[in-house]
TIVO-525542 format. One record per atom (N, C-alpha, C): residue number from 1; residue in three letters; atom name; x, y, z. Coordinates in pm, 1 decimal, always signed. Layout:
    n  res  atom         u         v         w
  NUM  ALA    CA         X         Y         Z
...
end
This chain:
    n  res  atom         u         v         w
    1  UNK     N    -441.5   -2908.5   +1667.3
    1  UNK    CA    -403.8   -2907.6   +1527.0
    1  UNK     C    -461.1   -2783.1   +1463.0
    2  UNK     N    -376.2   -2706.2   +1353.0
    2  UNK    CA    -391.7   -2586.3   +1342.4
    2  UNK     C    -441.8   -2611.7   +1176.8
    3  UNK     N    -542.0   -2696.6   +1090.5
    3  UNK    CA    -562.4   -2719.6    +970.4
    3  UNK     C    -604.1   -2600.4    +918.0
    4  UNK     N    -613.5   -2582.9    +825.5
    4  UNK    CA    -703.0   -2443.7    +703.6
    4  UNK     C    -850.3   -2569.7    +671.7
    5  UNK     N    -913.4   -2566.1    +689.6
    5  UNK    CA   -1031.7   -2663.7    +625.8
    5  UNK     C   -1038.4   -2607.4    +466.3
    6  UNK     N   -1030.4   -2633.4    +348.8
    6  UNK    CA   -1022.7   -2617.7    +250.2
    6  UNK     C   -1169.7   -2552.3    +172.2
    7  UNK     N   -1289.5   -2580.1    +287.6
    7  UNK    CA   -1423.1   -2543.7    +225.6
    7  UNK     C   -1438.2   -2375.7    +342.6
    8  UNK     N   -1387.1   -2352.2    +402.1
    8  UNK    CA   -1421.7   -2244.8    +502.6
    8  UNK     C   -1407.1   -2138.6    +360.9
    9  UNK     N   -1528.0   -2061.9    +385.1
    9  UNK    CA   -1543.6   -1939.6    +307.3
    9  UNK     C   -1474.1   -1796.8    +381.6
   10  UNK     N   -1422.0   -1817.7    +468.3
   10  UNK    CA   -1353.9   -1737.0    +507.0
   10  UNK     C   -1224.7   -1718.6    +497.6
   11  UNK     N   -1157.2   -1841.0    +417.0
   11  UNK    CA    -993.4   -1889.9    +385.2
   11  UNK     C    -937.0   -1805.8    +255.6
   12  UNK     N    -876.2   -1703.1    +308.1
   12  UNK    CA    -789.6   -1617.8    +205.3
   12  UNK     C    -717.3   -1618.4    +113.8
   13  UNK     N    -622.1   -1756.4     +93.2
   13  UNK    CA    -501.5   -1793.3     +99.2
   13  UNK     C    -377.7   -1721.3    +150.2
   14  UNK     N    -389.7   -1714.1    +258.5
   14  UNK    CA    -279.0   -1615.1    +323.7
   14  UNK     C    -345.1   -1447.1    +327.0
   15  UNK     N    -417.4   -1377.8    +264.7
   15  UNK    CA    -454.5   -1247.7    +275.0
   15  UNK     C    -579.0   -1251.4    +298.9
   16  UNK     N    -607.6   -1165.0    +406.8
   16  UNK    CA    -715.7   -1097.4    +494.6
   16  UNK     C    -775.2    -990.7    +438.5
   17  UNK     N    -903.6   -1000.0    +410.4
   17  UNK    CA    -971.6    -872.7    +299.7
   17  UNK     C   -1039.2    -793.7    +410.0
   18  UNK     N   -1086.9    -655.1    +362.8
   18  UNK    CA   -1144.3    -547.0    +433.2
   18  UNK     C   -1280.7    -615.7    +494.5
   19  UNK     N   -1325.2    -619.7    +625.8
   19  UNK    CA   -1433.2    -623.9    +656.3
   19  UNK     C   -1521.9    -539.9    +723.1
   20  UNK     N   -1663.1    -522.0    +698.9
   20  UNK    CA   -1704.5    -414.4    +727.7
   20  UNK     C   -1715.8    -414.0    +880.4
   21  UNK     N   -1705.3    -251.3    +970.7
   21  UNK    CA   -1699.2    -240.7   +1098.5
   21  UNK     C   -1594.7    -329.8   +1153.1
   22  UNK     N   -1538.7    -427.6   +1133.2
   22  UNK    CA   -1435.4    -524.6   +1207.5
   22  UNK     C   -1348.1    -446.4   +1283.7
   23  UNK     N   -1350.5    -334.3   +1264.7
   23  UNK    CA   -1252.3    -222.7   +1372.7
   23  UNK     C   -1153.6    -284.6   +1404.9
   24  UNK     N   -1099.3    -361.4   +1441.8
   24  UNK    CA    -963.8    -387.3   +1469.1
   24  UNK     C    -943.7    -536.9   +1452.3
   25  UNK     N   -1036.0    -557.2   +1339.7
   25  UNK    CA   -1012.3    -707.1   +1260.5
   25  UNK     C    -865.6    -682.5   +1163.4
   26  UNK     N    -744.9    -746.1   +1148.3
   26  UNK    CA    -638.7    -754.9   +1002.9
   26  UNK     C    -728.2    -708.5    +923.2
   27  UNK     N    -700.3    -624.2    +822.2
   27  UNK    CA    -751.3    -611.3    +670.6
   27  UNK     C    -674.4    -594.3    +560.2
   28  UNK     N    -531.6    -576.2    +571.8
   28  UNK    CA    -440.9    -601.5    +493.2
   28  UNK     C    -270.0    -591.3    +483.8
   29  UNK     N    -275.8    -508.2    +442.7
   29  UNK    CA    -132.0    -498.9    +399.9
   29  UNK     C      -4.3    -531.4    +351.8
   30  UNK     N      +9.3    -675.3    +325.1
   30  UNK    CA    +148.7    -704.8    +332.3
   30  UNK     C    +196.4    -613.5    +237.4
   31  UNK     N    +324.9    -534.6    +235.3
   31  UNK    CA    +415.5    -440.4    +144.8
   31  UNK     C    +475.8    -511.0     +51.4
   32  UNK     N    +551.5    -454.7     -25.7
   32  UNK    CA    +586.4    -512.5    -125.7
   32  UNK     C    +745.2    -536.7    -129.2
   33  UNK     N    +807.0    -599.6    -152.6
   33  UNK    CA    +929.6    -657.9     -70.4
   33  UNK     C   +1031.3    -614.7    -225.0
   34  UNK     N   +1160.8    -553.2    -166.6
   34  UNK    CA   +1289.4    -475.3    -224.9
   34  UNK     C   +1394.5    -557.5    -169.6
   35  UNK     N   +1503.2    -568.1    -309.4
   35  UNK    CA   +1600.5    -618.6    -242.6
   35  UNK     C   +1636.3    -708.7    -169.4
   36  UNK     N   +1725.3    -787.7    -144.4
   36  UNK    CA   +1827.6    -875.1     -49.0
   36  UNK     C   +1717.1    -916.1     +68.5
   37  UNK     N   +1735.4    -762.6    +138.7
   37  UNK    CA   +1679.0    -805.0    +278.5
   37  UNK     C   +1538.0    -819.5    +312.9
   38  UNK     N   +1415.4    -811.9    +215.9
   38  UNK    CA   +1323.2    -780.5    +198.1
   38  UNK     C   +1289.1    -702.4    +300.3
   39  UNK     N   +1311.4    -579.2    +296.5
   39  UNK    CA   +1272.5    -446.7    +344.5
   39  UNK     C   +1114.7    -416.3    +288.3
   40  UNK     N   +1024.7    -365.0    +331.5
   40  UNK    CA    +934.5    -289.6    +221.9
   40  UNK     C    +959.6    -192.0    +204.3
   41  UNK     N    +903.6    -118.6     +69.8
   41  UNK    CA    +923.6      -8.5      -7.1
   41  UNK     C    +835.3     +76.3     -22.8
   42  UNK     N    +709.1      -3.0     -23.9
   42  UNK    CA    +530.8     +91.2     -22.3
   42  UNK     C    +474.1     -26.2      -4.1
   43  UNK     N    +339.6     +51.6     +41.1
   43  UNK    CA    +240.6     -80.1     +61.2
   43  UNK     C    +198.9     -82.5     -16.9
   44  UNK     N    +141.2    -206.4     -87.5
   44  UNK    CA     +54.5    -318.7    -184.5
   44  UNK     C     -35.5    -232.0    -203.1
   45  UNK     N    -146.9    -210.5     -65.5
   45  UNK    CA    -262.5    -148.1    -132.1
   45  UNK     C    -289.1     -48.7      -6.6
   46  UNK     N    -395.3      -6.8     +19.5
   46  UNK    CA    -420.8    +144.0    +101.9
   46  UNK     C    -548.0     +90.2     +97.8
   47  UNK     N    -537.8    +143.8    +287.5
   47  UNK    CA    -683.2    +150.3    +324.8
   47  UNK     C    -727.8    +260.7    +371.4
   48  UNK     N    -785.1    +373.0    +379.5
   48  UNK    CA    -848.1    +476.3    +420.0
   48  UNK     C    -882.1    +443.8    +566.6
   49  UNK     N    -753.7    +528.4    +653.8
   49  UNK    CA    -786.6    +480.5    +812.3
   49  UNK     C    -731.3    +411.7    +860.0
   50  UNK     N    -612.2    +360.2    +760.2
   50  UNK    CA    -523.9    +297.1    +821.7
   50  UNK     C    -404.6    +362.0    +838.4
   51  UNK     N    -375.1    +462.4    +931.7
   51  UNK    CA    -245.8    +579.0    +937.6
   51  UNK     C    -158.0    +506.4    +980.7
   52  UNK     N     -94.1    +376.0   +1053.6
   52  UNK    CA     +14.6    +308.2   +1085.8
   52  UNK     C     +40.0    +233.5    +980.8
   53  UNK     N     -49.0    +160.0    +909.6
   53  UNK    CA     -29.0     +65.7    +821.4
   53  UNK     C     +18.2     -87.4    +854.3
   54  UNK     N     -70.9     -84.1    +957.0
   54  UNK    CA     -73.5    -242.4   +1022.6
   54  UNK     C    -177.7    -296.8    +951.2
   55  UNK     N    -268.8    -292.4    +909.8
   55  UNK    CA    -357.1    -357.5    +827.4
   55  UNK     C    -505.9    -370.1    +945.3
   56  UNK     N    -512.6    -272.9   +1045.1
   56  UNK    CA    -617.0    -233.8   +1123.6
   56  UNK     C    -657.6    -105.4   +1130.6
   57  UNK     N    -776.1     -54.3   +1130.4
   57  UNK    CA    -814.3     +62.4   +1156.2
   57  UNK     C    -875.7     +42.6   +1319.9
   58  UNK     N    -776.7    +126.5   +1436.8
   58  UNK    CA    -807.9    +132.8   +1532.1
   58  UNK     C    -821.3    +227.6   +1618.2
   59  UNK     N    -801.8    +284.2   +1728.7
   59  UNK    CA    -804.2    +425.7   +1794.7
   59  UNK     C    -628.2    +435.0   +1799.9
   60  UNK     N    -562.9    +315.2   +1744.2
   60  UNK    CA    -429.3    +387.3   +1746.5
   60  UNK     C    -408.6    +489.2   +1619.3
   61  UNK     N    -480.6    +460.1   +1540.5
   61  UNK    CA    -507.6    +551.0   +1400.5
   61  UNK     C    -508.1    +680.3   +1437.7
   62  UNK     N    -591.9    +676.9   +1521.1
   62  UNK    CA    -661.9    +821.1   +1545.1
   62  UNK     C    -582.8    +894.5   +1635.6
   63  UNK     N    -520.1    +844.3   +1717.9
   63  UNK    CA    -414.1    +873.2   +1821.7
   63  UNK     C    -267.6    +903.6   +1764.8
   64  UNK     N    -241.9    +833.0   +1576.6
   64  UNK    CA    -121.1    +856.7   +1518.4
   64  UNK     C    -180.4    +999.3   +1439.9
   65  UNK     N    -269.8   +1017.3   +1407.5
   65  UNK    CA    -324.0   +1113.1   +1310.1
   65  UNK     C    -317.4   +1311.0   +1422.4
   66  UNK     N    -377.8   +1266.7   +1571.9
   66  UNK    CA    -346.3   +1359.8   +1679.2
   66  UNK     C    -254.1   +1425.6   +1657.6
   67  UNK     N    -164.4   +1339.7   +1724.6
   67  UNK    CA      -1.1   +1338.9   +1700.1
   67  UNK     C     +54.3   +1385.9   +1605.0
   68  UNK     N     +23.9   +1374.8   +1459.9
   68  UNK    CA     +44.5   +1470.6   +1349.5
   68  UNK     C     +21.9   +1593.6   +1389.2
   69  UNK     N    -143.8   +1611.3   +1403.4
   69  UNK    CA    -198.6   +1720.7   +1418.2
   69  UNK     C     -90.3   +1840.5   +1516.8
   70  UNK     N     -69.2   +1766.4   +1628.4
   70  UNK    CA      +1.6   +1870.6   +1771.9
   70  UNK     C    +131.2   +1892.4   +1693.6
   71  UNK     N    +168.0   +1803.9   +1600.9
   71  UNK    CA    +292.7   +1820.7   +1553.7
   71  UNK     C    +452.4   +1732.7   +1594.1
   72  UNK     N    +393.4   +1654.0   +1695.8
   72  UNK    CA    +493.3   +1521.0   +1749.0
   72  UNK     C    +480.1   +1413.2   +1692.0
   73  UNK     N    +415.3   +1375.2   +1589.4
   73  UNK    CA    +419.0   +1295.6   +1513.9
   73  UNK     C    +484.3   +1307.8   +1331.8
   74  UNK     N    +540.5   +1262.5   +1257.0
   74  UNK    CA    +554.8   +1252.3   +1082.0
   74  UNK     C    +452.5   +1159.7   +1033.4
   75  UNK     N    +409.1   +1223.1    +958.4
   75  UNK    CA    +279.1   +1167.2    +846.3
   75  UNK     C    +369.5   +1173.9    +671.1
   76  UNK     N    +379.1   +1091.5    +629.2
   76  UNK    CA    +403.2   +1115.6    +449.1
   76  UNK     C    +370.5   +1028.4    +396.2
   77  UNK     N    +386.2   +1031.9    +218.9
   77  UNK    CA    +341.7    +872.1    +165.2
   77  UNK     C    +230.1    +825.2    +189.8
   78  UNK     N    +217.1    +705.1    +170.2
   78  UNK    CA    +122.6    +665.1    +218.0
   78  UNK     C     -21.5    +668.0    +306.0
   79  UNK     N    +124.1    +655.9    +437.2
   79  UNK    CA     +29.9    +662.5    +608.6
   79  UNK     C     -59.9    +842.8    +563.7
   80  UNK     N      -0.8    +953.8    +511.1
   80  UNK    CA     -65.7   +1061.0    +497.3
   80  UNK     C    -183.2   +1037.8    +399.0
   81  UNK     N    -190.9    +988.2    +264.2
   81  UNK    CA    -258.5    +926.6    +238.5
   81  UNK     C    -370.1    +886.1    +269.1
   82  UNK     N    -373.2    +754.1    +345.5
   82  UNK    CA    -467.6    +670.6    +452.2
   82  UNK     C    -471.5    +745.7    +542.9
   83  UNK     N    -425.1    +859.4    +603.1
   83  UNK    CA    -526.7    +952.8    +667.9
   83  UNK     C    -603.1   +1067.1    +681.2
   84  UNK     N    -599.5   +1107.5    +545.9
   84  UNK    CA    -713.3   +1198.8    +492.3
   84  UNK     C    -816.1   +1135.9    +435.6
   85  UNK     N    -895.6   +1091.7    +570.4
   85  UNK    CA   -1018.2    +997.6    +545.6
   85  UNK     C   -1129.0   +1070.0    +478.5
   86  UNK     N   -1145.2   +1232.3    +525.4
   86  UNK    CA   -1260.4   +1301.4    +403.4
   86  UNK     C   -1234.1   +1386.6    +331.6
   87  UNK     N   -1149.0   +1294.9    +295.2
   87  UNK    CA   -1038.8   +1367.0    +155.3
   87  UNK     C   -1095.5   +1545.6    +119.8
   88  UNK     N   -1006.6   +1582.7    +208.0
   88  UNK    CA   -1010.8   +1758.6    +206.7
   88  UNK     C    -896.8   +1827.5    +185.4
   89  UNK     N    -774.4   +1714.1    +154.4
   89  UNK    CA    -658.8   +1754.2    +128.2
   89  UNK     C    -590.2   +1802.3    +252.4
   90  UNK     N    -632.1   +1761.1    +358.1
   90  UNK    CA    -585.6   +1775.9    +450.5
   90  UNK     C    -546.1   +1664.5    +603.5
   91  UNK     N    -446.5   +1683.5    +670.6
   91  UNK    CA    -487.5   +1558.6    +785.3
   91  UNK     C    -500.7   +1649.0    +926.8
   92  UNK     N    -618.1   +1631.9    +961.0
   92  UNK    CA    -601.7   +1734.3   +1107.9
   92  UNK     C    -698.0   +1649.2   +1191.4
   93  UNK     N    -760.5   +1705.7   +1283.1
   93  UNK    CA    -847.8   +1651.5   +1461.4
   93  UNK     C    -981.4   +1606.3   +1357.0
   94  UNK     N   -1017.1   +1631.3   +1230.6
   94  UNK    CA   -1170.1   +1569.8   +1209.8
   94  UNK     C   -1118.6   +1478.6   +1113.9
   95  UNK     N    -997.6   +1413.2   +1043.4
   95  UNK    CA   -1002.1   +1282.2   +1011.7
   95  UNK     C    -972.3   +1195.8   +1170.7
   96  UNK     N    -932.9   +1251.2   +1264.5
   96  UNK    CA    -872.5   +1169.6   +1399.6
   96  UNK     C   -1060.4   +1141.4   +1408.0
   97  UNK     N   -1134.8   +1259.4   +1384.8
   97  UNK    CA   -1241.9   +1202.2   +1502.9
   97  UNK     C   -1347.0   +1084.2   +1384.0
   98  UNK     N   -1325.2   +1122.2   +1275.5
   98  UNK    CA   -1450.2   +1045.0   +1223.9
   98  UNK     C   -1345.5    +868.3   +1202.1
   99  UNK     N   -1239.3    +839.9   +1234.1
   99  UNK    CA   -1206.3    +752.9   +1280.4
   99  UNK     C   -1236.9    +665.5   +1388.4
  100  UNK     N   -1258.7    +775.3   +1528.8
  100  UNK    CA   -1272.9    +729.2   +1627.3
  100  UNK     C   -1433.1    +707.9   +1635.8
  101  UNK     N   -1506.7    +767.7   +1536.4
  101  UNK    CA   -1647.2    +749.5   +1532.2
  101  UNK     C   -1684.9    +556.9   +1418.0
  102  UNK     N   -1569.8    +580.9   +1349.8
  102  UNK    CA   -1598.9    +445.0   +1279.0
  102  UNK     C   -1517.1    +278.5   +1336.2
  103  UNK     N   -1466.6    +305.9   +1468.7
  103  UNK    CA   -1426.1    +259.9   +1573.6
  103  UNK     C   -1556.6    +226.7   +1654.7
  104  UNK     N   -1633.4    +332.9   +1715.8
  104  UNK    CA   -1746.3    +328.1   +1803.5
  104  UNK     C   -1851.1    +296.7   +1721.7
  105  UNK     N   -1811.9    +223.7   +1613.2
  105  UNK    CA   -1916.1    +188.3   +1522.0
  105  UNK     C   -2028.0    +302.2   +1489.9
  106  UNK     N   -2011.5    +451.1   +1488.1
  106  UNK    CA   -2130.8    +549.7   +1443.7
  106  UNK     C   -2095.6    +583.1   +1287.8
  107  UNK     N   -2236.9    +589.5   +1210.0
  107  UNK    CA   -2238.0    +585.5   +1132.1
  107  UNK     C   -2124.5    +698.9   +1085.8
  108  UNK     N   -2113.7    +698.3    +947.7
  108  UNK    CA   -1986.5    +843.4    +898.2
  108  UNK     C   -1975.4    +856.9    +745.0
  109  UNK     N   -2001.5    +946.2    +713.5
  109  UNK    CA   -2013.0    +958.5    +550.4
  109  UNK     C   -1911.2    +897.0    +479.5
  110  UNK     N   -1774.2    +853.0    +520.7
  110  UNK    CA   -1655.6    +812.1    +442.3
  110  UNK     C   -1626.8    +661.5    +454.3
  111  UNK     N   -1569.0    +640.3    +362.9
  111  UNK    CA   -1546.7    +469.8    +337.6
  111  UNK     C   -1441.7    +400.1    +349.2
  112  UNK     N   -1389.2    +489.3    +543.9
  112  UNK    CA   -1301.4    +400.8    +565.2
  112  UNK     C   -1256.2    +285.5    +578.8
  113  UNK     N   -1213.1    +196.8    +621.0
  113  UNK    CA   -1157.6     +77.9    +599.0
  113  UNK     C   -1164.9      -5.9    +437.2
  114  UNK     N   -1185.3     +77.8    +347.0
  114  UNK    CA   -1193.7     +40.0    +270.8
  114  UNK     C   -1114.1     +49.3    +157.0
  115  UNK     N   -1012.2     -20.1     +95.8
  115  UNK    CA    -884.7     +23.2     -60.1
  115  UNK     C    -928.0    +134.6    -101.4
  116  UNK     N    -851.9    +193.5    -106.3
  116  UNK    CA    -821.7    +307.3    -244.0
  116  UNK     C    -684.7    +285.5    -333.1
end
């Protein structure tokens, strides 16, 4: 049986909040729903480090942010956004790495996984 216990302090109502280090714990996202087919249109809210916009900050982040970098990847909106983690106005190999450093849990001056 799959209950919600009604006293668990961990019960969202349906939304999953930022947790610290959880590296590839959910932390958010649902988008905001357009139209008929409910397509999304933008996401709800932004997490710093989240370049796919799955609602995880993981080494796939850092591996989509690369990929920008070499140039085989599109970054805009948003996902560009959430990946100028030390906001330099830029997305290149040192938002990929201080990702992959807040992944390996090492400390890092920026406050990724966290809304903006």
């Amino acid at each position: 049986e799959n209950s919600t216990d009604s006293t668990d302090p961990t019960a969202t109502d349906g939304k999953v909040e930022p947790s610290q280090g959880g590296n590839d714990t959910p932390i958010i996202i649902p988008g905001t729903t357009t139209g008929e087919d409910n397509t999304t249109d933008a996401w709800e809210r932004m997490i710093l480090g989240d370049s796919d916009g799955n609602g995880k900050i993981n080494i796939k982040d850092a591996t989509l942010i690369q990929k920008y970098a070499a140039k085989l990847e599109e970054l805009s909106g948003d996902a560009l956004s959430c990946s100028d983690v030390n906001a330099d106005d830029k997305v290149n190999i040192k938002d990929a790495t201080a990702i992959q450093k807040y992944v390996a849990k090492i400390e890092i001056p920026y406050p990724i996984g966290e809304y903006f």
